[in-house]
matplotlib code that plots the C-alpha trace (Angstrom):
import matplotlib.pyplot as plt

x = [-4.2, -4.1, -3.6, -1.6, 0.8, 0.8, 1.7, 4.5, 5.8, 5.3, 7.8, 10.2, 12.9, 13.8, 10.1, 11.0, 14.5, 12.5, 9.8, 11.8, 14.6, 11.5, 9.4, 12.7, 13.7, 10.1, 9.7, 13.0, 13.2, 9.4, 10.0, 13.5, 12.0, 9.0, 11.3, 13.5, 11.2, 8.0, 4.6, 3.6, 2.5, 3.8, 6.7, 9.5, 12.4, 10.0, 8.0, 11.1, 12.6, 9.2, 9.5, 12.7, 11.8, 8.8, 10.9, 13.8, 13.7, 9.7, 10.7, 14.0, 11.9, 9.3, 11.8, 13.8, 11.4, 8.8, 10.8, 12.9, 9.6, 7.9, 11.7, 11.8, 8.7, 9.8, 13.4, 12.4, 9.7, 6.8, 5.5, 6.1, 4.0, 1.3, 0.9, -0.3, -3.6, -6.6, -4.6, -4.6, -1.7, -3.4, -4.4, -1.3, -0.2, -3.0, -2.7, 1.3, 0.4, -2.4, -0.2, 2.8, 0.6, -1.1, 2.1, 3.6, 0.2, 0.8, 4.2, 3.2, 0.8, 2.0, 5.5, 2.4, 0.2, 3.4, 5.0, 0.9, 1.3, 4.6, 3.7, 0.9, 3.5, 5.4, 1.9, 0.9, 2.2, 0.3, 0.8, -1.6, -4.0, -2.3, 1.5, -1.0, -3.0, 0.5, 2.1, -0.4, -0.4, 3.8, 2.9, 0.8, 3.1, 6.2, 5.0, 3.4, 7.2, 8.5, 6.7, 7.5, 11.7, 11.3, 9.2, 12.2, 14.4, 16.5, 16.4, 16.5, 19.8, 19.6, 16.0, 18.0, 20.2, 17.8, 15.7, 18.8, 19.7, 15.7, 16.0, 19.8, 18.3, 14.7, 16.6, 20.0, 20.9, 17.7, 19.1, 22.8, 21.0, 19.0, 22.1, 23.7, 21.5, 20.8, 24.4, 23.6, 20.2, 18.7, 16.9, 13.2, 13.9, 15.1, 11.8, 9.5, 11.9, 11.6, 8.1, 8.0, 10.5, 8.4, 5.8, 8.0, 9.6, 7.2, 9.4, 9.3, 5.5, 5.2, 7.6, 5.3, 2.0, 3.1, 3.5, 0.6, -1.6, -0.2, -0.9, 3.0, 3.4, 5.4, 8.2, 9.0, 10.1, 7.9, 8.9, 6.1, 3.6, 1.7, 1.5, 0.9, -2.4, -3.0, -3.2, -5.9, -8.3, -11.0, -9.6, -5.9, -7.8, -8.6, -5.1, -3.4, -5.6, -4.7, -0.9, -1.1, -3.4, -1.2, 1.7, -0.2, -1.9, 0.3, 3.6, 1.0, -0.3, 3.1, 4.2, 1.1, 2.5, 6.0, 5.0, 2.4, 4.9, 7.8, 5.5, 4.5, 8.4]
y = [34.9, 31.1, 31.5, 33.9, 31.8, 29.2, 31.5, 32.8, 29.1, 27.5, 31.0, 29.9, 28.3, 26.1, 24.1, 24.6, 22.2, 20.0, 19.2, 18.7, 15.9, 14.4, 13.2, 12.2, 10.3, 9.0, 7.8, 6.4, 4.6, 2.8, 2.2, 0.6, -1.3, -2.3, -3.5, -5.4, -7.2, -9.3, -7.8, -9.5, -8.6, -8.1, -6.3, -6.2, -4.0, -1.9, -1.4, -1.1, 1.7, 3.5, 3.5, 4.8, 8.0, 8.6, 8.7, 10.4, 13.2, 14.3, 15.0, 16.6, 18.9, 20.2, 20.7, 23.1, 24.9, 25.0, 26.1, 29.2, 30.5, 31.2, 32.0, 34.3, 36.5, 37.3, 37.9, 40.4, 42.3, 41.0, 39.2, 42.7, 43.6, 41.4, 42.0, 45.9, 44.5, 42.6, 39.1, 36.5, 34.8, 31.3, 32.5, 33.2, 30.2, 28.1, 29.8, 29.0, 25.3, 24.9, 26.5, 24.3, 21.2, 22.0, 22.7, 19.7, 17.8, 19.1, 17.9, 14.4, 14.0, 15.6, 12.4, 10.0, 10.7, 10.9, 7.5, 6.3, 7.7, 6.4, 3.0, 2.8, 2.1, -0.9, -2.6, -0.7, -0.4, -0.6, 1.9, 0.6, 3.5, 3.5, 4.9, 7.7, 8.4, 7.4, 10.3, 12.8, 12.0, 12.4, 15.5, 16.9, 16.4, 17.3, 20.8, 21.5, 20.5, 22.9, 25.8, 25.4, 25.1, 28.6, 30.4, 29.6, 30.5, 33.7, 34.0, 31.4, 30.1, 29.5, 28.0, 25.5, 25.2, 23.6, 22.1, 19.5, 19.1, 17.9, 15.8, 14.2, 13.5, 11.8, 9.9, 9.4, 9.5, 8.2, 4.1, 5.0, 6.4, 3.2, 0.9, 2.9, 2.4, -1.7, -2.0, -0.6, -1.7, -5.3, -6.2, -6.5, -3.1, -2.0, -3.4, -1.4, 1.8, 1.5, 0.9, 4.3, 5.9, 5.6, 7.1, 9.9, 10.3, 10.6, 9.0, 5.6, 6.4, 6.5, 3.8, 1.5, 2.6, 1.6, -1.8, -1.8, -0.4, -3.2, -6.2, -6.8, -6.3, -9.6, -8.1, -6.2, -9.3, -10.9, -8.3, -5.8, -8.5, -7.5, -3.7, -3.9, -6.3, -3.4, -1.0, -3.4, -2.9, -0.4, 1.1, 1.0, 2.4, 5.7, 5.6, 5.7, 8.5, 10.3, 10.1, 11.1, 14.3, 15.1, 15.4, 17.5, 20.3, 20.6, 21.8, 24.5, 25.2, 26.0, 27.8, 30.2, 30.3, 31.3, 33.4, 35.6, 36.1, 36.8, 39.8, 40.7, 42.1]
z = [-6.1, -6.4, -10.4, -10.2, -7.7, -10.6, -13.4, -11.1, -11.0, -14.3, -15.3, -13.1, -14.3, -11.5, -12.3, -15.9, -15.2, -12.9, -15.2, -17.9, -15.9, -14.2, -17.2, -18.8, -16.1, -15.3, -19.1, -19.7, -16.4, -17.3, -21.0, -20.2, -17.5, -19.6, -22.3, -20.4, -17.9, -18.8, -17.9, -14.4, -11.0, -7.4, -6.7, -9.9, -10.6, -12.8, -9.4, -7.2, -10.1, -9.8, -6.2, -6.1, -8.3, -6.1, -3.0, -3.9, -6.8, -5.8, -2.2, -3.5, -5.7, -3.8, -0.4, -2.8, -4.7, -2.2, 0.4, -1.9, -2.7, 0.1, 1.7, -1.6, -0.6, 3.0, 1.2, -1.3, 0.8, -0.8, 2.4, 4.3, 1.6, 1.4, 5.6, 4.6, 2.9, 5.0, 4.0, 6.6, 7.2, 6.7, 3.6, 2.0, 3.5, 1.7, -1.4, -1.4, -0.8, -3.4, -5.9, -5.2, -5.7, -8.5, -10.0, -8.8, -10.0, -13.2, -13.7, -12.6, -14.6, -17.5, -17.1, -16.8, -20.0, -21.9, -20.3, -21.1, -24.9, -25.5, -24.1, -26.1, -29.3, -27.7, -26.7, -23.6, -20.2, -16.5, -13.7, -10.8, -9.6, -6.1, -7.6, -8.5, -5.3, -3.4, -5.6, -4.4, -0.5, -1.2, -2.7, -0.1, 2.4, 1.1, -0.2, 3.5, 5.1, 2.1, 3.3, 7.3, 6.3, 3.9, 6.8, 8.9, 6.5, 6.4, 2.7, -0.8, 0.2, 3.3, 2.9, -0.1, 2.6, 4.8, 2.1, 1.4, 4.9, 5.3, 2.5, 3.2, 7.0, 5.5, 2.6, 3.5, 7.1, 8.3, 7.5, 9.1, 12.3, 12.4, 12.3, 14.6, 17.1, 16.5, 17.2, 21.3, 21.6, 21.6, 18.5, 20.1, 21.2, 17.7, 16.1, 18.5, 17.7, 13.7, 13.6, 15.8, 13.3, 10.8, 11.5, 12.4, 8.8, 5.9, 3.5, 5.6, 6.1, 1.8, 1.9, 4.0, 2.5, -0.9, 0.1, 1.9, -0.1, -3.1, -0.6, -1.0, 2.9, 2.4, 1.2, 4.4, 6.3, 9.4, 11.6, 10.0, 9.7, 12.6, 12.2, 8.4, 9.9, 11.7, 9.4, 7.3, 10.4, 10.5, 13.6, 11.7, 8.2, 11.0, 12.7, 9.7, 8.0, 11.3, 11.2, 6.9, 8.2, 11.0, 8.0, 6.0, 8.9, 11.4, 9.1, 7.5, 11.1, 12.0, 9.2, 9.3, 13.2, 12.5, 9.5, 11.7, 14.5, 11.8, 10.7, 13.8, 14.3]

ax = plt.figure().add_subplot(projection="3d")
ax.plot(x, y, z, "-o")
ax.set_aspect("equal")
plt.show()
């Protein structure tokens, strides 16, 4: 069923578009960027650009196609279907997720062998191995988020619907809502409530492991010196495994939740 999930996806169109403006945009972004800025380390604009993409068109992606097909199955019946054979829901639930990130997988590394080949021409270029394991902790995340919003969802539109208002809220509104509230609150106050803010958006969460994961912690100013210590700790090594985990299980706990009590009516 897992393959089968896969074929269904590569077909579609909509992961047809996507692949296509995400490797262009991947490779022209690091080849420009490789061109234009010398080859050193810490945290450049070819680093910051990289960033970027990772945090803004992936999530984008997987909220909208994820979410419109699984919202696609309970739309057109199939789900109904699907509840008539001996198919637990947690099953089908699994089997959605490992499809949609293998297919995401796919596309990611597919932009990086051919930012790698291309590279190779103008005399090489470096992408540090934690972009790539960062990549796939975004990507197991975002497609378990992608599958709660289209359980909830009425049908595709309304689960696209949701899918940008997700994304707009993680990306976009998140930094307003944060000044907002420093302009009522006293700035210890404000530090303690960011810190607690982002553990509670996973683009923040990404945001903050990057830097912590390329010992460029620096860059986030003095006020995160003490958590990003923290998270260098043994204990903060199992905290922060906890909070990735909690990402990933409990959006496909509660979409196997909503699912089974969807087809239970």
């Amino acid at each position: 069923m897992i393959r089968l999930e896969c074929k269904q996806l590569v077909r579609s169109k909509w992961v047809q578009i996507v692949t296509v403006l995400f490797v262009v945009i991947f490779i022209s972004i690091l080849m420009i960027q490789h061109l234009a800025m010398p080859d050193v380390t810490g945290f450049t604009r070819q680093s910051a650009s990289l960033l970027n993409i990772l945090l803004f068109l992936l999530p984008l992606f997987m909220l909208t196609i994820g979410s419109m097909n699984i919202a696609s199955d309970v739309e057109t019946g199939w789900f109904g279907l699907l509840k008539t054979y001996p198919l637990k829901v947690r099953h089908y639930t699994m089997t959605k997720y490992i499809a949609l990130c293998s297919v995401f997988s796919g596309i990611v590394i597919l932009a990086i062998s051919m930012a790698l080949l291309i590279g190779g021409f103008l005399g090489g270029i470096r992408l540090p191995l934690y972009f790539v394991l960062l990549t796939v902790m975004m990507i197991m995340i975002f497609n378990a988020i992608s599958l709660l919003i289209g359980s909830l969802a009425k049908n595709r539109l309304h689960a696209l619907a949701i899918g940008l208002g997700i994304w707009s809220l993680f990306t976009l509104l998140y930094s307003y809502i944060v000044m907002a509230i420093g302009t009522v609150v006293a700035e210890h106050i404000l530090r303690k409530l960011v810190m607690v803010l982002m553990h509670l958006n996973p683009l923040e969460w990404i945001r903050f492991s990057y830097f912590l994961w390329s010992k460029q912690t620096a860059v986030l100013g003095p006020a995160f010196y003490d958590i990003s210590t923290f998270y260098q700790t043994l204990v903060g090594i199992g905290v922060y495994m906890l909070v990735t985990a909690v990402w990933i299980v409990l959006p496909l706990s509660m979409t196997s939740i909503v699912l089974k009590n969807r087809g239970q009516k």
